[in-house]
C-alpha positions in Angstrom: 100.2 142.2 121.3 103.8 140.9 119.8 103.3 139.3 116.8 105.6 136.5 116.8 104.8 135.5 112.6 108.0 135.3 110.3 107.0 135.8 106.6 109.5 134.1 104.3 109.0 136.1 101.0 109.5 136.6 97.2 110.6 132.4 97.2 110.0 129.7 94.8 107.9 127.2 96.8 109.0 123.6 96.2 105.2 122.3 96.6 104.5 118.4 96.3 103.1 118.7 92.9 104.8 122.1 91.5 107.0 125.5 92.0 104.8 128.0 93.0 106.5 131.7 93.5 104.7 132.7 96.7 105.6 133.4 100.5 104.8 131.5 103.8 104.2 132.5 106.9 106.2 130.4 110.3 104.7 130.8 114.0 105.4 128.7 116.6 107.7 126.5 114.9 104.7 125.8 112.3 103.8 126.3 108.7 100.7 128.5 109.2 100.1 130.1 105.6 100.9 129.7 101.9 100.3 132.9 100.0 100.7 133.2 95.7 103.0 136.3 95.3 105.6 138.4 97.6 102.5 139.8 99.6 102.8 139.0 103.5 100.4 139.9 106.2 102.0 141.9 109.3 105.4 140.3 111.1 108.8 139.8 110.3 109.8 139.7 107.1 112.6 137.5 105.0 113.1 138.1 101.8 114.6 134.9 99.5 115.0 136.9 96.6 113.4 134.4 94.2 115.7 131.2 95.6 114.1 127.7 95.8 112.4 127.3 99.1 111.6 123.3 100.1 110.7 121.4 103.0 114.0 120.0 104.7 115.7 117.0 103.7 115.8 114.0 106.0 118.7 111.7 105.7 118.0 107.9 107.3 121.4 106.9 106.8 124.3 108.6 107.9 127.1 108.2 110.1 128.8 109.9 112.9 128.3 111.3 116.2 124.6 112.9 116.4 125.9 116.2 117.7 128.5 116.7 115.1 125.7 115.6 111.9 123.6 118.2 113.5 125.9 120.8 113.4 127.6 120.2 110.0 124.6 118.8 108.1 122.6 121.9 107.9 124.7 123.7 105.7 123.4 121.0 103.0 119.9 121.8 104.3 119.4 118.6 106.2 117.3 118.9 109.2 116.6 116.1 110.2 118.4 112.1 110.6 118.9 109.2 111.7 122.2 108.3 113.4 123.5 105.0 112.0 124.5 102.6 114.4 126.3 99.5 112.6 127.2 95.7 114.2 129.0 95.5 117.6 128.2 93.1 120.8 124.6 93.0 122.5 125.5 95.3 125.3 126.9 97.5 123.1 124.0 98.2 121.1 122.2 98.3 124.3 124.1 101.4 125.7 123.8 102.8 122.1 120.0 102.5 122.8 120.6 104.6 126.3 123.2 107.3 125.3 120.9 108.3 122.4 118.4 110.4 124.2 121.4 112.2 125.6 122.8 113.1 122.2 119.6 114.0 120.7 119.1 116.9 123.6 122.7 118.0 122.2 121.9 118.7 118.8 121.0 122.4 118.2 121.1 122.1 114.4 119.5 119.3 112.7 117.2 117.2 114.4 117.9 112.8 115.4 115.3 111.2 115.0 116.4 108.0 116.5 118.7 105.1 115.3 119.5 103.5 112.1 120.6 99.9 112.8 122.6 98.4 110.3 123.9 95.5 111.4 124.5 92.9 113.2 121.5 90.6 111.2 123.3 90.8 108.4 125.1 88.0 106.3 128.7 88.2 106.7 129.0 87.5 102.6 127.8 90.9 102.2 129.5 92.6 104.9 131.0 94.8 102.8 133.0 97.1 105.0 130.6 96.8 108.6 132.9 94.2 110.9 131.9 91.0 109.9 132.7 89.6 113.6 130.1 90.7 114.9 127.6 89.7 112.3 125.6 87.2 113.9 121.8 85.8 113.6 119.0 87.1 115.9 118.3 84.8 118.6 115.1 85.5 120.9 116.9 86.7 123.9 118.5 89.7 122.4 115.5 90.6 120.2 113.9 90.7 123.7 116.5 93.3 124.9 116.4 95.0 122.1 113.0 96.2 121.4 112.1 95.8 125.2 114.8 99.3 126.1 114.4 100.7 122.1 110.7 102.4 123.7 111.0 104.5 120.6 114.6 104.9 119.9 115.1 102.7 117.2 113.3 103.8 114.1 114.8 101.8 111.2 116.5 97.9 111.3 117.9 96.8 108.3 117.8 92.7 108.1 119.5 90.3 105.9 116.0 88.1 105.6 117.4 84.5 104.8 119.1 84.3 108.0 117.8 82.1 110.8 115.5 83.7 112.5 116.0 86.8 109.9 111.7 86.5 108.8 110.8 86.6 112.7 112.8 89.5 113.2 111.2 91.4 110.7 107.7 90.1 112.0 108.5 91.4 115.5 110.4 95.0 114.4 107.4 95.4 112.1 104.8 94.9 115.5 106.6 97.4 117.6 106.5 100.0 115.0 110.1 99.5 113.3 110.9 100.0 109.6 112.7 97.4 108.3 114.6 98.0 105.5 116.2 94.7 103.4 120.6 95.0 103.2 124.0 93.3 103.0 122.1 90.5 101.6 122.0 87.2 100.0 118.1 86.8 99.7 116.7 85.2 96.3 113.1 86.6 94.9 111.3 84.0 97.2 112.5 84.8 100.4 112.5 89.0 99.3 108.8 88.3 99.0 108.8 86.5 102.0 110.0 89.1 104.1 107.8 91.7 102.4 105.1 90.3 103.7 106.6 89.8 107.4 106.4 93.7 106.7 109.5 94.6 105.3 109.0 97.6 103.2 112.3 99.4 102.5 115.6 98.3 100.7 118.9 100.0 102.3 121.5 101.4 99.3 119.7 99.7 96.4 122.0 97.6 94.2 124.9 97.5 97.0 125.6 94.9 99.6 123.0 92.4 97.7 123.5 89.4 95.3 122.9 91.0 91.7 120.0 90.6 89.6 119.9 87.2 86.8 117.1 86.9 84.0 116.6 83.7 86.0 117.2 84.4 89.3 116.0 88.0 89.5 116.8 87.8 93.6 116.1 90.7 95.8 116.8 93.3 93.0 114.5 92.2 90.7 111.5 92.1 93.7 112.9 95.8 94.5 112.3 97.0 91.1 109.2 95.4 90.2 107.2 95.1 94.2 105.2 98.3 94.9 105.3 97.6 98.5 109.0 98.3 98.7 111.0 101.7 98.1 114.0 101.8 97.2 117.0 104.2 99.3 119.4 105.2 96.9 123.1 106.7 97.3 123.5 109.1 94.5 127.0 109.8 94.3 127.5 108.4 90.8 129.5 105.6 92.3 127.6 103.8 94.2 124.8 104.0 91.4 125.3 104.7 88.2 122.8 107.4 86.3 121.5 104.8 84.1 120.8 102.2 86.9 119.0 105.3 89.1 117.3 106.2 85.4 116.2 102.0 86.0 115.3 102.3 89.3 113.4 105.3 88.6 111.1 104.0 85.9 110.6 101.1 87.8 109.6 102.6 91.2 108.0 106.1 90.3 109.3 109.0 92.2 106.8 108.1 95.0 109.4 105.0 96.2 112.9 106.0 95.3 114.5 107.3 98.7 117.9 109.6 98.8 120.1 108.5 101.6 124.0 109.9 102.0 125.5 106.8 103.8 128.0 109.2 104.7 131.3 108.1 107.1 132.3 112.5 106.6 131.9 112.5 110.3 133.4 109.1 111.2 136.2 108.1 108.4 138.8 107.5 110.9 136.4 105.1 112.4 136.0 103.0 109.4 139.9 103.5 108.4 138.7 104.7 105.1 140.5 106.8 102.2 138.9 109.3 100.2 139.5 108.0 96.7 138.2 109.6 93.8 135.1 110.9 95.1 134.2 108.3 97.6 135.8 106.8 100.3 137.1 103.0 100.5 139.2 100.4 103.1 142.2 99.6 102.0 140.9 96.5 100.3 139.2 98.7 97.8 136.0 98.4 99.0 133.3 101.1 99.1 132.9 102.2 102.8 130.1 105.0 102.0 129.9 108.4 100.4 130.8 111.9 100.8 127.7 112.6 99.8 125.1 115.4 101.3 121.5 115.3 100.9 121.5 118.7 98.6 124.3 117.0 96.1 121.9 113.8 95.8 118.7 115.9 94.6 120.7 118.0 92.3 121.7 114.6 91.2 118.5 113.0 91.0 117.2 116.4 88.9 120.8 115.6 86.1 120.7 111.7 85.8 116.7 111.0 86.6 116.2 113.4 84.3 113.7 114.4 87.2 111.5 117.8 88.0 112.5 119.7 91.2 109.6 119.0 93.2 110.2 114.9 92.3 113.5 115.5 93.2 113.1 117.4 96.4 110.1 114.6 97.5 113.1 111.9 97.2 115.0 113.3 100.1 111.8 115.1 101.9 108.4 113.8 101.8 109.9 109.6 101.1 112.0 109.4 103.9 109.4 111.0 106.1 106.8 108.3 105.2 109.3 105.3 105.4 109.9 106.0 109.3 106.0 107.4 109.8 107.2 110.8 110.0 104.8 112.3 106.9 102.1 114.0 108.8 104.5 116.0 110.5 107.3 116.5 108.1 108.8 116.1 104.8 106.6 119.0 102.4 105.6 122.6 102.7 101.6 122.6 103.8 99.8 124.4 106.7 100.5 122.5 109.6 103.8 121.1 109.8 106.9 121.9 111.3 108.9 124.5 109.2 111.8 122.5 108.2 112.9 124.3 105.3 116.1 124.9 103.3 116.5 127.8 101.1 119.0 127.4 97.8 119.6 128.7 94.7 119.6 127.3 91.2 122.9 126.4 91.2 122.2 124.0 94.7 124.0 126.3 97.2 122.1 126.1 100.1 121.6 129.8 101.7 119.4 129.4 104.6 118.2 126.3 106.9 115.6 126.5 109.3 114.6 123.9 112.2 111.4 124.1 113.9 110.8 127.3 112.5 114.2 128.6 114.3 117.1 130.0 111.9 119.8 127.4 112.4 122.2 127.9 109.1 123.1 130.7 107.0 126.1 131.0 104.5 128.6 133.1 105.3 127.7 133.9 108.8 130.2 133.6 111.6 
């Protein structure tokens, strides 16, 4: 009988809690043993030759045509991601709704899980560069449309809370299964609290697109730092966020709710009209219109200004972003039993090897 087992051997294990030199064995697209050591059992063998070996990363907030992200993405050892969708008329966001099952059976790399909508319940004083015209408050007919033809597609809403109708969105997003992540914001400490317990439990690029925090008036940023029931996604860049702010956010929130998301426009710049200007890109205005950022930058990143472990770091673009869509008991860390999502890289952050589903989808320097 054909033993269909890959061993992946002679690693350093990225576990939740600690690096481990060890092996694991992959079958059927699963996780199906953890060994101590370079020892494997019969089947085929690949050996890592003592690189880092970590669950894959999961980006909730990136930008650009699902096929193309799932192609390019992996070579950063993302394998999975949400495909950002930002304000445009109801029908619109309707099709976008449709067309997505389509592009998610065109991705042979990393994997879509769904939508990312940012936009259009946001307040136009925070647009930063989404188009402001078609920011517009919920009303109960297009909710209706919306979650009635998401059946599963949208996975993450992000909600300016003090607009009419903003604390019944989050209520109803929340009831069909939604996260709903606070952005592009005016909200004070009162309503932040508010929509917390609507069932809001996420805060999209913490510190940008929100009113900034006052001893008096500590507003949404102070409620992000100091409310356990929120985590924080974090573009780690070091423009968007400077190390001692992520050093803040970090003591505040624990590495349990800090989130790494790109916000990358890589794969749609011409879209947004944006120049690449020291680092990042920006509108013509000057204003930031996301990152260049990949997932395997921002935890090598999070290890030099958090001043964090590897595992910590790894959890902040793995395990967190798994939990924040309900995606943990299936992905996000290695343990028996989950998919093998896994990105091999070296100590110097060069990814080597990405696999999805257990199936070899990246390796440097092959044609």
């Amino acid at each position: 009988m054909r033993n269909n087992t890959t061993w992946i051997v002679n690693g350093i294990l990225v576990t939740p809690s600690r690096l481990v030199r060890g092996s694991l064995a992959v079958r059927d697209g699963r996780i199906v043993e953890i060994r101590r050591g370079a020892s494997a059992r019969r089947g085929k063998r690949i050996d890592v030759k003592g690189q880092h070996v970590s669950p894959g990363f999961i980006d909730l907030h990136i930008w650009g045509e699902p096929k193309q992200v799932s192609a390019r993405e992996t070579a950063s050892g993302t394998t999975s991601f949400l495909h950002a969708v930002g304000p445009e008329p109801p029908e619109l966001l309707i099709a976008r709704l449709f067309q997505l099952e389509r592009q998610q059976a065109q991705c042979r790399g990393a994997a879509c899980l769904g939508i990312h909508l940012e936009g259009p319940f946001l307040n136009p004083l925070r647009a930063g560069a989404l188009a402001s015209r078609w920011l517009r408050p919920p009303t109960v007919r297009e909710l209706h449309q919306l979650f009635e033809r998401a059946e599963g597609t949208l996975r993450l809403l992000t909600v300016a809370p003090e607009l009419p109708g903003g604390l019944e969105t989050i209520h109803r997003a929340a009831r069909q299964g939604i996260a709903v992540s606070l952005g592009h914001t005016e909200a004070d400490a009162s309503i932040t609290q508010q929509a917390v317990g609507f069932g809001a439990s996420l805060v999209t690029h913490a510190f940008n697109g929100m009113r900034s925090f006052h001893h008096r008036e500590p507003g949404i940023v102070g409620e992000m730092l100091t409310d356990d029931r929120l985590s924080a996604m974090a573009i780690l860049d070091g423009v968007h966020i400077a190390p001692s702010a992520f050093r803040l956010l970090i003591r505040c929130k624990g590495p349990e709710r800090v989130i790494l998301a790109t916000d990358s426009v890589r794969h749609s710049r011409e879209r947004w009209q944006a120049r690449l200007i020291k680092g990042t890109y920006r509108l013509k205005s000057g204003t930031l219109a996301g990152s260049r950022l990949t997932l395997i930058q921002a935890v090598q990143n999070a290890v030099a200004f958090g001043r964090l472990s590897l595992p910590d770091a790894v959890r902040l673009a793995s395990f967190n972003p798994a939990r924040a869509i309900g995606e943990e008991q299936r992905l996000g860390s290695l343990e028996v039993g989950k998919q093998a999502d896994l990105v091999v890289f070296d100590d110097r952050f060069r990814v080597s090897t990405t696999f999805v589903n257990g199936h070899l989808v990246y390796r440097r320097g092959a044609l």
